[in-house]
N, C-alpha and C positions, 0 to 999 in steps of 0.2 A: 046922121053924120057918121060917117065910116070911122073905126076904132082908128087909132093914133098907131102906126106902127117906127116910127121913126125910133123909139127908145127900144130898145130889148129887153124882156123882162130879167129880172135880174137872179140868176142863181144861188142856191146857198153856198158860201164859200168851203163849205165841208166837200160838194160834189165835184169830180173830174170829169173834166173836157172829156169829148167824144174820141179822139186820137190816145187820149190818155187810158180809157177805159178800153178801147183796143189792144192796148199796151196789156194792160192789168190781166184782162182774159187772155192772151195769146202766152206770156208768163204762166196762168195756172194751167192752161192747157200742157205747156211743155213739162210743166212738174206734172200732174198726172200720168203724163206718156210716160215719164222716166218711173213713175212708182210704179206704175201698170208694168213697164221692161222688168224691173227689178223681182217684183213678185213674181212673175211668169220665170225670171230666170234660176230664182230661187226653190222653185218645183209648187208654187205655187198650187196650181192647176191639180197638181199632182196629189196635192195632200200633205204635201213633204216640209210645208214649212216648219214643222217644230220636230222636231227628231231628239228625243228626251232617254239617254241612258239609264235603265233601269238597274239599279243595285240588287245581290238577291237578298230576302228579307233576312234580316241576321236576328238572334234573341239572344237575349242575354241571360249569362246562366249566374247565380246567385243562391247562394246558401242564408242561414239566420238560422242564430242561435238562438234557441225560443227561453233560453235562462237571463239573457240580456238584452234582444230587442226588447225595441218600443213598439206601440201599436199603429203607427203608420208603415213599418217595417213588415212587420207579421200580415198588414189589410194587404200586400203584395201579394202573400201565399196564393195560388189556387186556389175556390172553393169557402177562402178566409177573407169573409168583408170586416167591415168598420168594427162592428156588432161581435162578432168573431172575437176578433183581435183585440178589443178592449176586455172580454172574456177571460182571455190568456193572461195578461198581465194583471188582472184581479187578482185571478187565480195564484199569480207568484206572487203578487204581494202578499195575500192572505197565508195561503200554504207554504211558501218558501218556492224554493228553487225546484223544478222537476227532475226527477232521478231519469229518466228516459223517456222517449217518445211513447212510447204505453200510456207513460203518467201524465201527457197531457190527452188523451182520450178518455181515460178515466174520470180525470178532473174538470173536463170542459166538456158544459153542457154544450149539444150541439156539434160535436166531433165526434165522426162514429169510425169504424173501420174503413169505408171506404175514403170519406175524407181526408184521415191522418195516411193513407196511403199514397194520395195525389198529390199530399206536402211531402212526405218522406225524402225527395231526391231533395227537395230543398233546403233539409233542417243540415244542421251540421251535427255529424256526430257528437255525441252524448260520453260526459266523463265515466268510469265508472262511478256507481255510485257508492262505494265506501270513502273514497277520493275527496264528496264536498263537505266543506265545512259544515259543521253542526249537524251535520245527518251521521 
């Protein structure tokens, strides 16, 4: 007996008609052509899409008082890590305040000439030392 074709099998209601699905592709096709226009007109092709101004590198100049910073201040220094700079502020806690940048090469294990050289532009000048209290 030959299949029943009288009824049409019946689609899910989620799927579009065939004219409809023509519709849907002929829509993304024409948005593609415009994105494809757009990027080619934009230099695309070229390389040119992102054209990003470059600033020139700037640094920032800062001094520290090695009689008053803290030790995240001073781990800034050149050459002056964590380790360092907890050092320093030992060191002024125990001994007092430094009379000059000498006196912290002196006092701080781990600072030798060439390092206290590479801080130098950084430290701020130094009071004289008849000037601090209790010295």
């Amino acid at each position: 007996m030959p299949p029943d074709r009288s009824v049409p099998p019946s689609l899910p209601h989620w799927l579009l008609r065939r004219a409809d699905q023509a519709t849907v592709a002929v829509l993304v096709l024409v948005g593609l052509a415009a994105t494809m226009g757009w990027w080619i007109e934009q230099g695309g092709l070229q390389g040119r899409m992102i054209e990003v101004e470059r600033a020139a590198p700037q640094t920032a100049q800062f001094q520290v008082d090695i009689n008053q910073a803290d030790w995240p201040e001073l781990a800034e220094l050149p050459g002056i890590g964590q380790t360092l700079a907890h050092r320093i502020v030992d060191s002024r806690r125990t001994a007092g305040p430094y009379l000059d940048h000498d006196d912290l090469r002196r006092r701080v294990r781990g600072i030798g000439p060439r390092t206290l050289e590479s801080i130098r532009p950084y430290l701020l000048p130094m009071p004289d030392g008849g000037n601090l209290a209790g010295r």
